[in-house]
C-alpha positions in Angstrom: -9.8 7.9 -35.1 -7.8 6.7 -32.2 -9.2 4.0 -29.4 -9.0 5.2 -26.1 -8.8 2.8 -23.5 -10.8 3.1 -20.5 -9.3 1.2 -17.5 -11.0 0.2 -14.0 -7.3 1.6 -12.2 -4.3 3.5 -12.7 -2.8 0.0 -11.8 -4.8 -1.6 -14.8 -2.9 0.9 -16.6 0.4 0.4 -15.1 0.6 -2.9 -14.8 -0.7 -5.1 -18.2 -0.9 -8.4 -15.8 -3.7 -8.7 -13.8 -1.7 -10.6 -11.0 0.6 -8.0 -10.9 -2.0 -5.3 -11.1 -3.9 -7.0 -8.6 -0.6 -7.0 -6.3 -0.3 -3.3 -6.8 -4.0 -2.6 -6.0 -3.7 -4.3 -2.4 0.1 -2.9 -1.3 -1.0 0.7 -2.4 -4.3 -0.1 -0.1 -2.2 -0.8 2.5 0.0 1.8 2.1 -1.7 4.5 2.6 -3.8 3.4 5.3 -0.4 3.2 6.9 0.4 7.0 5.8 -2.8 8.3 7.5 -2.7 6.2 10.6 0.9 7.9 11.0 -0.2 11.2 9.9 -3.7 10.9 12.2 -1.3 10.1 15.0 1.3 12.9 15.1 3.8 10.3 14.7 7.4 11.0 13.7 8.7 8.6 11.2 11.5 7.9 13.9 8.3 6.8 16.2 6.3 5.4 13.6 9.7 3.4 12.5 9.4 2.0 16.5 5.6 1.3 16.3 5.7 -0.8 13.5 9.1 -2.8 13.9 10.7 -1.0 11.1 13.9 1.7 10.1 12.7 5.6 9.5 14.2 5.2 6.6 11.3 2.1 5.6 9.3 4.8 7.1 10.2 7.4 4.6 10.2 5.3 1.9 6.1 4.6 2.7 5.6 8.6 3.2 6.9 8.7 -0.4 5.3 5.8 -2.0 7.6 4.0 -2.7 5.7 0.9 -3.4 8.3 -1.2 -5.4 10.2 -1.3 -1.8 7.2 -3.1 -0.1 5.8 -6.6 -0.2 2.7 -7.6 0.8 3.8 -9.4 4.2 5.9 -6.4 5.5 2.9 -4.1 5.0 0.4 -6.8 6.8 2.8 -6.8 9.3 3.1 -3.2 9.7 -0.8 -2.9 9.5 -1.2 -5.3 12.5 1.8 -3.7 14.3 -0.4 -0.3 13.9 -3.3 -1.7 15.3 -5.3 -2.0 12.2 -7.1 -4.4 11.0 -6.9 -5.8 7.4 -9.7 -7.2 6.2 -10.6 -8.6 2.3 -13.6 -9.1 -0.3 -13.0 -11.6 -2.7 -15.0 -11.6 -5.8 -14.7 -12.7 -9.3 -13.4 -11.0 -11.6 -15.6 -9.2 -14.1 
């Protein structure tokens, strides 16, 4: 009989490394909060690209999830560019 494998994310999955998986878990966080506050503001990704101090095309590239294109600063950045605020729990791991 085969094991299945039961994983706490789809980046557990992805991502075998738990720093790396841990690294995908917070920049996919980020980005979509940054897809809905565009969205939930009737922004164009030519106006969101102003808001947040970026291209369209960076823009675009977020819509999409593209999340290999982003870092963790950038999307901070964008975050508090937005107006929203990040804010973290830290616990240990289980």
């Amino acid at each position: 009989m085969k094991k299945t494998t039961v994983y706490e994310s789809v980046w557990d999955a992805i991502e075998p490394d738990s720093v790396g998986a841990a690294n995908l878990k917070l920049r996919s966080a980020l980005m979509l909060a940054l897809a809905r506050h565009i969205k939930g503001q009737g922004l164009t990704q030519a106006q969101a690209a102003r808001l947040l101090g970026v291209s369209q095309p960076r823009i675009s590239n977020l819509i999409h999830g593209k999340i290999d294109l982003f870092g963790l600063d950038l999307l901070a950045n964008m975050a508090a560019a937005a107006g929203l605020r990040i804010t973290m729990r830290i616990k240990k791991a289980a």
